[in-house]
C-alpha positions in Angstrom: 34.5 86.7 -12.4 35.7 86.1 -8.5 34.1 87.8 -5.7 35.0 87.3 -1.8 31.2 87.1 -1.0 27.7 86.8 -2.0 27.7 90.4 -1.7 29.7 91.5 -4.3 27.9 89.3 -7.2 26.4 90.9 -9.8 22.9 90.8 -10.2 22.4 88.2 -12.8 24.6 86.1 -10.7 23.0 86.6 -7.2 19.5 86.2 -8.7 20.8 83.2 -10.5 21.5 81.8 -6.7 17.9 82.7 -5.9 16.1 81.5 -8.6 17.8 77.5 -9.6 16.0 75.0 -7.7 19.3 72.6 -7.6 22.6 73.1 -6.6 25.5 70.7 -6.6 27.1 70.0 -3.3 30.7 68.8 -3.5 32.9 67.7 -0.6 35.5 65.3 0.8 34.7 62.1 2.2 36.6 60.0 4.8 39.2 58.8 1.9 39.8 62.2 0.4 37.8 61.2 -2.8 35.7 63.7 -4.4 32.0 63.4 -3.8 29.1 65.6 -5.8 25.2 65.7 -4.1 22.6 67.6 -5.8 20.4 69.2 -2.7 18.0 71.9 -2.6 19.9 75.2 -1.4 18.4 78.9 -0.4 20.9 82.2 0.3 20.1 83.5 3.4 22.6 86.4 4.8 25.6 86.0 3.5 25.7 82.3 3.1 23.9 79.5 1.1 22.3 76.9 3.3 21.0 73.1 2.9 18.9 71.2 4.7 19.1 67.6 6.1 14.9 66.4 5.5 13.1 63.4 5.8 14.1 61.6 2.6 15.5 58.2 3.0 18.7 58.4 4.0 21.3 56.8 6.3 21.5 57.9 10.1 23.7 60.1 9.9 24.0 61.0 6.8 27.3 60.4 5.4 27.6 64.1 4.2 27.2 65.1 7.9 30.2 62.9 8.9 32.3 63.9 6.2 31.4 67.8 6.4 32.2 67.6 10.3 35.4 66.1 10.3 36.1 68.1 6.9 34.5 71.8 7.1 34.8 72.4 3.5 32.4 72.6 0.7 32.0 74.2 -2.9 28.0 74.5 -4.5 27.6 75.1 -8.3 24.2 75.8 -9.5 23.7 76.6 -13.3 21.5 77.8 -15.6 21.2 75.7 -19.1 19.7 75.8 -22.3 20.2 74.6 -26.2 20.8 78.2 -26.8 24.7 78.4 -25.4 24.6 82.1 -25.6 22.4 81.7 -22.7 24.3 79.5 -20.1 26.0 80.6 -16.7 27.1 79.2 -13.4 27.8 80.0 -10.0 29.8 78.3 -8.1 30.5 79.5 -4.1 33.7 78.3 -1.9 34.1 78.2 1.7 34.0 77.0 4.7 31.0 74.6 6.5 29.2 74.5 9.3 27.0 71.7 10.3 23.6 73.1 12.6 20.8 72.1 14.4 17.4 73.7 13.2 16.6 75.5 16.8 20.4 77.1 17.2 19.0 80.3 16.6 18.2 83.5 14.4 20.3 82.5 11.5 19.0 78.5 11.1 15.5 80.6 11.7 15.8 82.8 8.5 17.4 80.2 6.7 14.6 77.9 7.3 12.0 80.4 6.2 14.9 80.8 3.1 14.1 77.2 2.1 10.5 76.9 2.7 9.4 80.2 0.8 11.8 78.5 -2.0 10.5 75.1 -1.8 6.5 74.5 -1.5 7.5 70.8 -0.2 9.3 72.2 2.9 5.8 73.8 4.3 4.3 70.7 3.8 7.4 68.4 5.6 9.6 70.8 7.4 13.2 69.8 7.4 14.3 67.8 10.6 17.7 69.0 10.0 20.2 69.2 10.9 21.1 72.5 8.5 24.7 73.0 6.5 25.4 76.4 6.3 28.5 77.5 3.4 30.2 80.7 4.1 31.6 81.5 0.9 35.3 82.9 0.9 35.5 82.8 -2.8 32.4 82.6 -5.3 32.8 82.1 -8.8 30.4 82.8 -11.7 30.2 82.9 -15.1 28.1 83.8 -17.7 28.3 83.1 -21.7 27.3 87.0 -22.3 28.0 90.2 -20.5 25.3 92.2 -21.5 
């Protein structure tokens, strides 16, 4: 199934969104190759947001570079089991923006997003900065329709 925004997901989808604790970040980098990062992810409004924490990690990291001069991004999360009647994906498309933590209401709500998803970001905040994904096309699938 296609839908032009988070909005118009079915339910198991959207709560499938919610719920994974891992998405798959993929992007461009400075040669055009593909690149895939798995990052922690939270929907807040109508997009899906990432943060930039205090991992190690180059300064800046290269997915910042490669986001900014590139504003395009896809994240997949799926669900999985043994039991292939069970599996389903998600998978949003759309443009990127890369933003500091204090911009304002939106980096706000999507902070409180990935700290009431993520026990370790109430401990260690995320420094940021924050990459926001407006999906213009999300994609999901599901092995059943019931």
């Amino acid at each position: 199934m296609a839908a032009a925004d988070l909005s118009e997901l079915p339910g198991w989808a959207r709560e499938l969104l919610e719920r994974s604790p891992l998405g798959h970040l993929s992007y461009l980098d400075d040669g055009d190759h593909p690149r895939v990062l798995p990052v922690t992810f939270a929907v807040a409004g109508d997009s899906l947001w990432t943060a930039i924490d205090q991992k190690p990690k180059r300064k800046p990291p290269a997915r910042v570079r490669y986001l900014r001069r590139r504003p395009e991004a896809a994240l997949c999360t799926d669900h999985y089991e043994d039991d292939w009647s069970r599996l389903a994906w998600v998978q949003a498309i759309g443009s990127v923006e890369v933003v500091e933590v204090s911009a304002g209401d939106a980096e706000r709500s999507a902070l409180d997003a990935l700290r009431a998803k993520y026990r370790s970001y109430l401990e260690q905040p995320p420094e940021g900065p924050l990459i926001r994904l407006r999906p213009e096309r999300v994609l999901c699938w599901r092995a059943t329709e019931d």
